[in-house]
ZAMARGU-4260 file (C-alpha; in steps of 0.2 Angstrom, whole numbers, plus 5000, padded with zeros to 4 digits):
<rodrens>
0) 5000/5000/5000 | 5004/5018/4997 | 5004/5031/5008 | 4991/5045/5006 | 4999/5063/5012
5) 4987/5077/5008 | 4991/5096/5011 | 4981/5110/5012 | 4984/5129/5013 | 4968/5135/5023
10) 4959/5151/5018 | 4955/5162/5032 | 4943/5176/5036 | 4954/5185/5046 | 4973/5190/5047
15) 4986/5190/5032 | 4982/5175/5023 | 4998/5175/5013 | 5006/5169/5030 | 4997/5153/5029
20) 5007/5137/5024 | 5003/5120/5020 | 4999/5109/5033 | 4996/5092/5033 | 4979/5084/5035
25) 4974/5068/5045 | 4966/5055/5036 | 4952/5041/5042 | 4960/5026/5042 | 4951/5014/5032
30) 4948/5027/5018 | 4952/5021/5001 | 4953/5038/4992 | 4949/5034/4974 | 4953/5048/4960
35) 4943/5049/4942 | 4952/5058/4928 | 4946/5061/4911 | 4951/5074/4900 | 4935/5072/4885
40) 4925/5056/4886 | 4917/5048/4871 | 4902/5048/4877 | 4901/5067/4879 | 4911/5074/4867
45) 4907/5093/4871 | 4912/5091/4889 | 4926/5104/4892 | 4936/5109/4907 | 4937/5093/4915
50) 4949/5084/4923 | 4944/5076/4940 | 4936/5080/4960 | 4932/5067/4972 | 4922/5072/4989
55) 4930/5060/5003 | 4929/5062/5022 | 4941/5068/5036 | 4940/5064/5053 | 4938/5077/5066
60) 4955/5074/5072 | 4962/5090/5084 | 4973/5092/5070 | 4958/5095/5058 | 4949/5104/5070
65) 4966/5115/5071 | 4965/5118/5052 | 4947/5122/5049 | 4947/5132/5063 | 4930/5122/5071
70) 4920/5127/5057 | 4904/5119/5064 | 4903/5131/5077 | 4897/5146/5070 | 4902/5157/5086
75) 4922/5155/5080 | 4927/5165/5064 | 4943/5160/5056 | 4940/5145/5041 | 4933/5153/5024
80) 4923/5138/5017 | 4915/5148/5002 | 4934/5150/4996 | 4944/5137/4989 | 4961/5131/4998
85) 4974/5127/4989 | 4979/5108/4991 | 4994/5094/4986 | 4991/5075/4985 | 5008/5065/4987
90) 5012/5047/4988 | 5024/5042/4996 | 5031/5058/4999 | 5032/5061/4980 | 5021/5072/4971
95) 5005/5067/4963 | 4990/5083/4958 | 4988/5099/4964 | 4971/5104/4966 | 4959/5114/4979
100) 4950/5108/4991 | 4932/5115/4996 | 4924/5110/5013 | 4907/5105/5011 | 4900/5100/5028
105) 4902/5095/5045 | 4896/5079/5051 | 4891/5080/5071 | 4887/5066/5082 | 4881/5070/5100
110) 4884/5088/5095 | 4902/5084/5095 | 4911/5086/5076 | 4915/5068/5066 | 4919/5070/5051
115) 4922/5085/5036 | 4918/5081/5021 | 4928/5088/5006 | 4931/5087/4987 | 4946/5089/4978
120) 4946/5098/4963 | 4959/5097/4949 | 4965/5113/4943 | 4955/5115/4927 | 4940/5109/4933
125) 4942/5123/4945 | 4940/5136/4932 | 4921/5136/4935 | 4923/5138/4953 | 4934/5153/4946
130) 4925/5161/4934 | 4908/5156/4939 | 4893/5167/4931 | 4903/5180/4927 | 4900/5190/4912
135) 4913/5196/4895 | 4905/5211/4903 | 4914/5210/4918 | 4932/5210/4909 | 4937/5225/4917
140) 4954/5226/4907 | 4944/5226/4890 | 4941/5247/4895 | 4958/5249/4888 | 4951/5249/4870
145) 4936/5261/4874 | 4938/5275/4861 | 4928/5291/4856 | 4915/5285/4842 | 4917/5301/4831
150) 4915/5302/4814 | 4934/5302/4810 | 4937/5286/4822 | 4921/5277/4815 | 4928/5280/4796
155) 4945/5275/4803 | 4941/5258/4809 | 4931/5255/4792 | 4945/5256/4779 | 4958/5254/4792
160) 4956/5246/4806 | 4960/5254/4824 | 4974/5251/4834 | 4978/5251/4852 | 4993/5248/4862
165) 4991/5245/4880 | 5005/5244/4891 | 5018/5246/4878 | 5011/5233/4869 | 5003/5238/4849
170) 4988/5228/4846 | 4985/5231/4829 | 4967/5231/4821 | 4959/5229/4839 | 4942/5235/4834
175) 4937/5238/4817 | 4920/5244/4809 | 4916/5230/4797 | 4903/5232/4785 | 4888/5224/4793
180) 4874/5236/4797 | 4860/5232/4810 | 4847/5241/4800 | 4850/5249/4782 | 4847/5236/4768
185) 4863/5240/4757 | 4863/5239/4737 | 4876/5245/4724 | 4873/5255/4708 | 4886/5265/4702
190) 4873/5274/4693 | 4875/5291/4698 | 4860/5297/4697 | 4850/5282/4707 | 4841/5289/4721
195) 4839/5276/4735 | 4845/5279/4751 | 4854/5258/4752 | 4863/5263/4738 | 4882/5263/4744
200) 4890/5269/4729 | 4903/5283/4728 | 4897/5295/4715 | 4905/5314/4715 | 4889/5321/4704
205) 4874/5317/4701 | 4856/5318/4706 | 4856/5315/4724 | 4873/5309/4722 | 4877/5314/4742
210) 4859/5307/4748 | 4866/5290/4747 | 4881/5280/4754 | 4889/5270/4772 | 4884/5283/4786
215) 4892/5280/4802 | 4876/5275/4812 | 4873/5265/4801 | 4890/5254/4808 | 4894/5244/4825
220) 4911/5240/4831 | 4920/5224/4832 | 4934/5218/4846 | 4946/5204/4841 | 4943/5188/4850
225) 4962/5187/4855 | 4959/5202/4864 | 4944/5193/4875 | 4954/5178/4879 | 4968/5193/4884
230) 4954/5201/4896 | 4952/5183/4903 | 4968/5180/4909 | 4969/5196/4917 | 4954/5195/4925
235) 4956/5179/4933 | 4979/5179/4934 | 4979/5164/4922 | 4990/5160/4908 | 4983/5152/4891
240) 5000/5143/4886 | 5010/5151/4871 | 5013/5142/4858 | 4996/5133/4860 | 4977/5135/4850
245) 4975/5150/4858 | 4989/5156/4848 | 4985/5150/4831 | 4981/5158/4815 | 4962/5152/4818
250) 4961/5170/4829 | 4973/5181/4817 | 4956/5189/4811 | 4941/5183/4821 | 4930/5197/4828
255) 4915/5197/4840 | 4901/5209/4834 | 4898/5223/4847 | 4879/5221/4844 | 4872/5221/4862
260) 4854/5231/4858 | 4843/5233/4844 | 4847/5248/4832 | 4860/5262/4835 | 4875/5259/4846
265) 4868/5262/4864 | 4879/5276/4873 | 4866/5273/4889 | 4863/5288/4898 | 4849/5289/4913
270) 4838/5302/4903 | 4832/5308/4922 | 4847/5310/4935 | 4841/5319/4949 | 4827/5325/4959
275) 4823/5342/4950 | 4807/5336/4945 | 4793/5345/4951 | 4775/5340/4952 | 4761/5352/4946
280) 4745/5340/4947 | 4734/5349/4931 | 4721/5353/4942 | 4731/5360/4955 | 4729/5349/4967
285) 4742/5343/4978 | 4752/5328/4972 | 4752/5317/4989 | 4745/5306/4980 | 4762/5302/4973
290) 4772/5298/4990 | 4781/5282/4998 | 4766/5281/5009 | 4752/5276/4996 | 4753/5268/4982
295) 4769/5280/4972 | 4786/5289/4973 | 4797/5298/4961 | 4813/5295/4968 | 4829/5300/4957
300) 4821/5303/4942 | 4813/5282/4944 | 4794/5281/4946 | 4794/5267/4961 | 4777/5258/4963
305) 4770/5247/4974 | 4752/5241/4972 | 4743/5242/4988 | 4725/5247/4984 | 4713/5241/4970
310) 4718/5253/4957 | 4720/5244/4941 | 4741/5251/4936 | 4747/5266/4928 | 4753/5274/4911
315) 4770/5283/4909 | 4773/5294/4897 | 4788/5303/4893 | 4792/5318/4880 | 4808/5321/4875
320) 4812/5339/4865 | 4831/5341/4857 | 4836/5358/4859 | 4841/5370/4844 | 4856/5361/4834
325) 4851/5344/4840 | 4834/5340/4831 | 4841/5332/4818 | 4852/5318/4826 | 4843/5302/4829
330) 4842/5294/4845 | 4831/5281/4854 | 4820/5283/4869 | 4817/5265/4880 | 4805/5264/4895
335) 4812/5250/4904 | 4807/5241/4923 | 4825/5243/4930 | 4819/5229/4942 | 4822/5214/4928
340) 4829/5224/4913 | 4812/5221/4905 | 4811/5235/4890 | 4792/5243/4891 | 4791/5252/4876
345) 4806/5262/4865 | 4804/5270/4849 | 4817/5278/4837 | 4819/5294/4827 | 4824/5313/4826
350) 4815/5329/4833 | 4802/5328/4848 | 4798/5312/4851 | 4784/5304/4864 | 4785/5287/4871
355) 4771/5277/4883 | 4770/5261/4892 | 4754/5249/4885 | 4745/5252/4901 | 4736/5232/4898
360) 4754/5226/4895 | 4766/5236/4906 | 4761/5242/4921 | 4745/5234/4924 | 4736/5223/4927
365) 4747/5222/4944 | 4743/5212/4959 | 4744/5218/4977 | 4762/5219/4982 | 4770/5218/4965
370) 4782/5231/4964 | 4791/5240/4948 | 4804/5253/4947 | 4800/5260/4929 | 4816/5274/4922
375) 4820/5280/4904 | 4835/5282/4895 | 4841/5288/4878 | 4851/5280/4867 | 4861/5290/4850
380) 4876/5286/4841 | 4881/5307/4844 | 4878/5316/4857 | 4860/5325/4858 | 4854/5335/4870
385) 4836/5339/4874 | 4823/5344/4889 | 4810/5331/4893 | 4795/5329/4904 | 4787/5313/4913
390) 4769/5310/4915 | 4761/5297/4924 | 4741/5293/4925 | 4733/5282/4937 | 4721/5268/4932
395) 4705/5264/4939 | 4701/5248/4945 | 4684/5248/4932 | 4694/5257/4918 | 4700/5272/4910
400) 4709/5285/4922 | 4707/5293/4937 | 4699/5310/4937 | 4714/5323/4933 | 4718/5326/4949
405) 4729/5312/4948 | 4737/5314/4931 | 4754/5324/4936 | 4769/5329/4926 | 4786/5329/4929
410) 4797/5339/4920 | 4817/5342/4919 | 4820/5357/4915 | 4842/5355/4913 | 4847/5348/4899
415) 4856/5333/4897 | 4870/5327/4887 | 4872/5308/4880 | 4890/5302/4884 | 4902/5302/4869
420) 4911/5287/4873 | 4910/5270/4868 | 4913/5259/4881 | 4918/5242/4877 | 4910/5234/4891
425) 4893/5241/4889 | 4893/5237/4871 | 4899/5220/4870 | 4883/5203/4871 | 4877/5198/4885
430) 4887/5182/4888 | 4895/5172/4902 | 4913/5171/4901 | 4911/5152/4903 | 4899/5150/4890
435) 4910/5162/4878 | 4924/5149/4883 | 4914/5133/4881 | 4908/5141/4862 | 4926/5143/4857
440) 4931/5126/4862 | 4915/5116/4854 | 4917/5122/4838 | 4934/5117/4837 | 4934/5103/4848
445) 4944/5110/4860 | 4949/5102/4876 | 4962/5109/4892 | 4974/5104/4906 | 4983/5114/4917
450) 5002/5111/4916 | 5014/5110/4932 | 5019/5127/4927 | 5001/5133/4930 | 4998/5136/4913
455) 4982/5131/4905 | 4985/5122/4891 | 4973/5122/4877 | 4974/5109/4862 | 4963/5102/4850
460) 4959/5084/4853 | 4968/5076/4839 | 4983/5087/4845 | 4980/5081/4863 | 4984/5062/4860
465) 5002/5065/4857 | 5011/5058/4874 | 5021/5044/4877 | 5020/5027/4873 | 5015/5016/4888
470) 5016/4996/4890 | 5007/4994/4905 | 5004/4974/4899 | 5011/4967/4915 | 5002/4975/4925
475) 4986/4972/4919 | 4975/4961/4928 | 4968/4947/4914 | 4952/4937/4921 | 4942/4948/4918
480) 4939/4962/4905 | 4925/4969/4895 | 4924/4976/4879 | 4909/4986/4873 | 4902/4999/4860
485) 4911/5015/4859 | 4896/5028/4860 | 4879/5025/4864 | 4873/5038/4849 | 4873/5033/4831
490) 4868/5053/4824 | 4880/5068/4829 | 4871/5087/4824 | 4883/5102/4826 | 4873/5118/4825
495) 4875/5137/4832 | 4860/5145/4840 | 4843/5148/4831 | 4846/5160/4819 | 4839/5179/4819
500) 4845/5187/4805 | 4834/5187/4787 | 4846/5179/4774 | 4849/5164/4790 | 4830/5162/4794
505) 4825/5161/4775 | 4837/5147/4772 | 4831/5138/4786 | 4814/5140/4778 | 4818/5135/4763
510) 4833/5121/4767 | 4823/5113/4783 | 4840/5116/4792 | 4852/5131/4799 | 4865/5138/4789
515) 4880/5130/4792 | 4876/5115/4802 | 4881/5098/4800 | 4873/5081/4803 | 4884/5067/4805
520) 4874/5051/4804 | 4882/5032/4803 | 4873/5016/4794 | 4869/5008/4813 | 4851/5001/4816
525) 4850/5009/4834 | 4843/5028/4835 | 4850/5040/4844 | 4854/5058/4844 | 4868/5070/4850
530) 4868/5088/4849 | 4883/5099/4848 | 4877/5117/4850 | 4887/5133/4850 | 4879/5149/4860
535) 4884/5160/4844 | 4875/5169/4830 | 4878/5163/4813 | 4876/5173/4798 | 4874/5172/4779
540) 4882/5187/4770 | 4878/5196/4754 | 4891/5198/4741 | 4884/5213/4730 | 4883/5216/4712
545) 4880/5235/4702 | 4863/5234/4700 | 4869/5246/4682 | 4878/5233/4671 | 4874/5217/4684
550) 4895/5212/4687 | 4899/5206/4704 | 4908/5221/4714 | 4921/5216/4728 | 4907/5220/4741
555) 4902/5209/4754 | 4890/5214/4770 | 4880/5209/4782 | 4863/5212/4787 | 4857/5210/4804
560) 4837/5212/4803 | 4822/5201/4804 | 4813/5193/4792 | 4804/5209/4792 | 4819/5222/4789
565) 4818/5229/4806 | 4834/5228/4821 | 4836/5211/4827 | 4843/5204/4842 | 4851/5188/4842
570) 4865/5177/4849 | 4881/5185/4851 | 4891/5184/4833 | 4907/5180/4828 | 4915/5182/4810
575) 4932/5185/4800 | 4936/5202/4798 | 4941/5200/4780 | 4953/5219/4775 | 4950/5221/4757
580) 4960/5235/4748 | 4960/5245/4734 | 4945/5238/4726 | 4938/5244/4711 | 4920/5247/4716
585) 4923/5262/4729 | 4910/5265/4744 | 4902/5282/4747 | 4905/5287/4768 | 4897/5302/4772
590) 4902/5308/4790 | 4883/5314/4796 | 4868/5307/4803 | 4857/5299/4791 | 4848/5313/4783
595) 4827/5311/4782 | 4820/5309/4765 | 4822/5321/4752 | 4835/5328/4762 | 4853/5328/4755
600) 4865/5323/4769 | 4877/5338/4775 | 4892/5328/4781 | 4910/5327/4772 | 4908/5311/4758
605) 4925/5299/4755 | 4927/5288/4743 | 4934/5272/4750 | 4942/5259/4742 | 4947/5249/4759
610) 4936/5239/4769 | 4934/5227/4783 | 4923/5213/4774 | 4911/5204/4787 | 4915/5185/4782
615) 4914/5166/4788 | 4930/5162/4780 | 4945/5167/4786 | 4950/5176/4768 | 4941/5178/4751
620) 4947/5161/4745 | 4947/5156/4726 | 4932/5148/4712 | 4947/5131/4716 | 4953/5134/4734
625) 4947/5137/4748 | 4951/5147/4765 | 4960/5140/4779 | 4948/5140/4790 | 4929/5144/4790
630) 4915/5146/4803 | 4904/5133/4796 | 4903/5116/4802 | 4897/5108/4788 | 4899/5111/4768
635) 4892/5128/4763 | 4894/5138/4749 | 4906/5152/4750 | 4896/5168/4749 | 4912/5178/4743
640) 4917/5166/4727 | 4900/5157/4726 | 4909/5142/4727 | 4904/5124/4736 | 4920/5116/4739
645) 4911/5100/4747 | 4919/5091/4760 | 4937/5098/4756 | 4933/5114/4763 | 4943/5115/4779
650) 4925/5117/4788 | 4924/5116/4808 | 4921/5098/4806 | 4935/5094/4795 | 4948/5101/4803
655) 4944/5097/4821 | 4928/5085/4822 | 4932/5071/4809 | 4946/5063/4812 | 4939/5058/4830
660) 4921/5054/4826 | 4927/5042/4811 | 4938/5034/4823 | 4923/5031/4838 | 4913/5027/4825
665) 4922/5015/4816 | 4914/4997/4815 | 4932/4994/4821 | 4932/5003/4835 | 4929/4997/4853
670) 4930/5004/4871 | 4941/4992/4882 | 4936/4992/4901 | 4951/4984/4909 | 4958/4983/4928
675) 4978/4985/4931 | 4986/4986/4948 | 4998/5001/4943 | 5015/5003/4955 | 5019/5020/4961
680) 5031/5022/4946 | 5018/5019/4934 | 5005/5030/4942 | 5016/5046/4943 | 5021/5043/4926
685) 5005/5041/4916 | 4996/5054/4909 | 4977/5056/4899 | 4987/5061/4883 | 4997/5044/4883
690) 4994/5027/4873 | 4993/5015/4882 | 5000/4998/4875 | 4994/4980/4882 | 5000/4966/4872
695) 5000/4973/4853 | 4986/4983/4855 | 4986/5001/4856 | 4974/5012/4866 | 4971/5030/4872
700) 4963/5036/4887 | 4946/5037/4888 | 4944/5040/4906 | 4952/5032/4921 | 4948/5030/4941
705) 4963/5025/4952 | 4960/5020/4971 | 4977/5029/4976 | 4983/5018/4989 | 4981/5004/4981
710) 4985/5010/4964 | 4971/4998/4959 | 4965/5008/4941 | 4950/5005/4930 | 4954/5009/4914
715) 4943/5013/4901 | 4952/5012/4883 | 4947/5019/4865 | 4958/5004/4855 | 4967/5012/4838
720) 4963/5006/4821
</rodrens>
């Protein structure tokens, strides 16, 4: 037998915890502590961030008492269970897994303590425990990039790209404006006197020749992906190994959409700020009837209510006025319940606008107690300034509103300004960190270790089997093994999230599948399914041709709508920012706010032959040859060349998926269950990326479970054909 040592470095709540040192725990006596490691098991091939954890008990030794600092008893402060404590397994003396240990509860008898109960975590499955529900939003060191969204940046990041250098470090092309517009349907005619507002050709003459063209509201922004998994490591001190996936050309030019609302850029702005407000009820009245103590309160600038009486709800109404020099820049007002983040009502436009809640779906009918907290805000893609006033009407419990006595407006008489900054953070989808993570690594079947240099190490799976070469054949124990099918699925689908955008929904429509998916399917009699879904957005894009002669231009955007052309929402949205230069079908960019009809536009017009080209291919690619890498997972045509390069196109699925499922689903293929009794040597040498030899077969490493003092191990094998 072994000898078990565990070490633990305990987290306290009090005093200098960098003072704390490993100490070494007790163990129960009869306790076989039995470890399970697996880095990807067939039978859940999307499983990332896994390597092992095992709950085992200690007893409530005075040494153990000692080090979680009698826990149980709540009148003693000191041990930080919600805190993971660094720990160190050794056998023998010899070092086997660092990990971190997590007290999960104190088993009492008689009152007294008995046993603590605790799981071990590996260091990568710990990442969770790190990162938890955190969101990209939360990457604090993405602020480096924010940047002032004028006209001259926005036109800057469209035919160039904009760099950033933090820390004496240049990130070049950090964020770029690609074209891909989250409203404006574009088309081309280099006719110059085609009036159409869509129409994105440069014309310097013409009929309406400066009504037409790329207008910067009509762009978002884009971060390099590199950059995110940059603002993860800061975030949370760890190092993604260099050298390693993380670090390959795949990322060169991947971008995530900042998209995070509907319509405009949001720069978010609490339209009322203060308490300036003053009530003057109609009738002239008093207003008590908006106070804490009844059913109402204006507090800040935020209607606050609180149903307490039989009076059906309320309608809010707010009219905003732009001041002279503003009336002609667009913005957008949203009501919104800043309890749940529920939007009430918005609407878009230029001049004096007016938006009210839908008193039957808003704010009534409410139940006694319900409580909402109902703000506005503006959002503009320049800075607008404007006076605006508040009014809120009481509903009766049999309809229609109370007498005017109760009807009261709120007005702000300062004028406010939208802030003319664009903030990364506030800009970027809502996604988990975790989830962004887990996307990245399904769709190129990714998986993760942590290295004894602390260093995550990210590999795709075929790059993962690449260890030494282990005959563990002696040490096998042969009466008894068993060998069995390899996956209990027979059909494999690998899709993104339900799509949103026109061109994506149509195919849908029209195909009876999403753009870009793949299903895998083998010739076995048994049905079953598994589903390999990404939390992304995926897009069809729209090379353009003149509409004057019909020739295809060098023109490719992206349309984020609905079905019905209006701002859409969808799932966060990656894509290759392709740079195309000097093409020969120039783009009209006229630095204003999109002029109203009939209107010619004011703004200084360029005529730009460089572009950032929203794409799923890494590069435009040829009619013969196709891009390195592309976002689809199965074989799609490229929208660029208009080209189906079948199953040599270098899709997600080629490159990282196939090679593995054609081996698990070879008829060759089978998963080996054997039991080996493994010496201390052996143990401490073997790893999850190894192949594993016994007799003249060759295995890797499905998943195994060693009882440590023992060194008793169930293996489960995937054999090599």
């Amino acid at each position: 037998m072994q000898e078990l040592i565990l070490y633990i470095k305990p987290k306290v709540i009090s005093g200098n915890q960098n003072f704390q040192q490993f100490t070494r725990v007790d163990l129960m006596d009869a306790e076989l502590i039995t470890l399970t490691q697996v880095i990807q098991d067939v039978k859940e091939i999307d499983k990332i961030f896994t390597d092992f954890s095992r709950t085992f008990n200690l007893p409530a030794s005075k040494n153990n008492n000692r080090i979680f600092k009698h826990w149980y008893n709540d009148d003693v402060i000191g041990f930080d269970n919600t805190i993971m404590s660094d720990a160190i397994i050794e056998l023998n003396h010899l070092p086997f897994k660092e990990g971190e240990i997590k007290l999960e509860e104190v088993v009492m008898k008689n009152n007294k303590p008995s046993i603590y109960k605790v799981t071990f975590f590996g260091k990568t499955v710990s990442l969770n425990n790190l990162i938890g529900d955190d969101q990209l939003e939360d990457l604090n060191w993405l602020s480096n990039f924010d940047f002032t969204p004028n006209n001259t940046n926005i036109l800057n990041g469209f035919e160039n790209g904009i760099d950033v250098t933090v820390d004496s470090v240049s990130y070049t092309d950090a964020i770029i404006y690609p074209l891909l517009t989250h409203t404006q349907q574009y088309i081309y005619n280099s006719t110059g006197d085609f009036d159409n507002f869509g129409n994105i050709a440069y014309a310097s003459s013409g009929t309406n020749f400066n009504r037409r063209g790329v207008f910067p509201e009509d762009l978002k922004p884009a971060i390099k992906v590199t950059l995110i998994l940059k603002a993860i490591e800061q975030q949370y001190g760890l190092t993604f190994k260099s050298g390693e996936f993380f670090d390959s050309s795949v990322f060169t030019n991947m971008y995530l959409w900042l998209h995070r609302e509907k319509g405009i850029v949001s720069f978010l702005s609490n339209l009322v700020i203060d308490t300036t407000f003053n009530c003057t009820d109609i009738t002239s009245n008093s207003c008590t009837f908006f106070s804490s103590t009844t059913q109402a309160l204006f507090n800040s600038g935020k209607f606050e209510i609180e149903k307490i009486s039989s009076l059906s709800g309320y309608s809010y109404n707010i009219d905003v006025s732009p001041t002279s020099g503003h009336t002609n820049n667009n913005y957008t007002i949203e009501i919104f319940d800043e309890l749940t983040g529920d939007v009430l009502e918005t609407i878009t436009g230029s001049g004096n606008l007016s938006a009210t809640t839908i008193p039957d779906t808003a704010l009534t009918p409410m139940a006694i107690g319900d409580k909402k907290v109902i703000a506005t805000r503006i959002k503009s893609s320049s800075s607008v300034e404007f006076n605006c006033t508040i009014r809120v009407s009481v509903l009766q419990a049999t309809g229609g509103f109370v007498p005017n006595s109760f009807i009261s407006d709120f007005t702000n008489t300062s004028v406010l300004a939208v802030n003319d900054v664009l903030t990364i953070t506030n800009q970027i989808p809502k996604i988990g960190v975790l989830d962004f993570l887990k996307g990245l690594f399904k769709m190129h079947n990714l998986t993760a270790f942590v290295n004894t240099n602390n260093e995550i190490v990210v590999k795709t799976l075929d790059n993962f089997y690449s260890g030494d070469t282990i005959d563990i054949s002696k040490f096998v124990v042969t009466d008894q093994h068993t060998i069995g099918a390899n996956l209990p699925f027979t059909e494999i689908d690998f899709e993104y999230a339900e799509p949103k955008t026109i061109l994506a929904q149509q195919f849908l429509q029209t195909n009876n599948k999403r753009f870009g998916e793949l299903n895998f399917k083998t010739d076995a009699s048994t049905e079953s399914k598994f589903i390999v879904n990404v939390p992304f957005e995926h897009m069809i894009f729209e090379r353009l041709n003149d509409l004057s002669n019909n020739s295809q231009t060098e023109i490719q955007y992206g349309l984020f709508t609905d079905d019905e052309l209006k701002p859409s929402i969808g799932s966060p949205l990656l894509f290759y920012g392709v740079y195309k230069q000097n093409i020969s079908d120039s783009i009209n960019f006229i630095e204003t706010t999109r002029p109203e009809s009939g209107t010619p536009a004011t703004g200084p017009q360029h005529e730009v032959d460089d572009y950032w080209m929203p794409s799923n291919y890494n590069e435009s690619g040829t009619s013969s040859t196709p891009p390195d890498f592309n976002l689809n997972f199965g074989s799609e045509i490229n929208e660029f060349t208009l080209t189906d390069y079948g199953g040599n196109n270098n899709s997600l699925f080629q490159l990282y998926y196939e090679n593995y499922i054609l081996r698990i689903l070879n008829k060759k293929t089978r998963l080996y269950k054997v039991k080996a009794i493994l010496p201390l040597k052996e143990l401490l040498k073997i790893s999850l990326d190894d192949t594993i030899i016994i007799g003249t077969r060759e295995f890797t490493i499905n998943k195994m479970t060693t009882k440590l003092q023992s060194g008793e191990t169930q293996l489960e094998l995937l054999s090599k054909v």
